[in-house]
C-alpha angles and dihedrals in degrees: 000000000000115000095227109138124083129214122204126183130157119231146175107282086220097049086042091052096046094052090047091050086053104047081054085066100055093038101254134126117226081249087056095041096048080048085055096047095038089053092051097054099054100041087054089037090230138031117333090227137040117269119197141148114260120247127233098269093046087049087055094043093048093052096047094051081049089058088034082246120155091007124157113206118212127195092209140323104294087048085053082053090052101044085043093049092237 
């Protein structure tokens, strides 16, 4: 099938630069990127992921990783065992 339709969004130029950066990565162009969204959703007839509102706790947690509050630092895995108990 033809490619015939166009899609145009604004977004932040940070947030725009930092996916890019990232589909470079994995070897994908944004065109590439907009056809595999677009699939998934309509093979799942909706998002391919969950979308929900954070609760409080989650809020709290996610500002303080922003500040580099509260944070455990681990050397590697079995460090990250030890400091969870596990």
């Amino acid at each position: 099938m033809a490619k015939s339709a166009t899609v145009r969004a604004r977004v932040e130029s940070e947030l725009k630069a930092d996916v890019e950066r990232v589909f470079g990565k994995i070897g994908i162009s944004i065109t590439e990127a907009i056809n595999l969204f677009y699939r998934q959703v309509k093979l799942r007839n909706g998002l391919p992921f969950n979308v929900v509102i954070p609760n409080n706790t989650t809020e709290k947690v996610f500002k303080d990783t922003d500040i580099s509050r509260n944070l455990i630092r681990c050397d590697d895995a079995n460090d990250m065992f030890k400091k969870l108990g596990i």
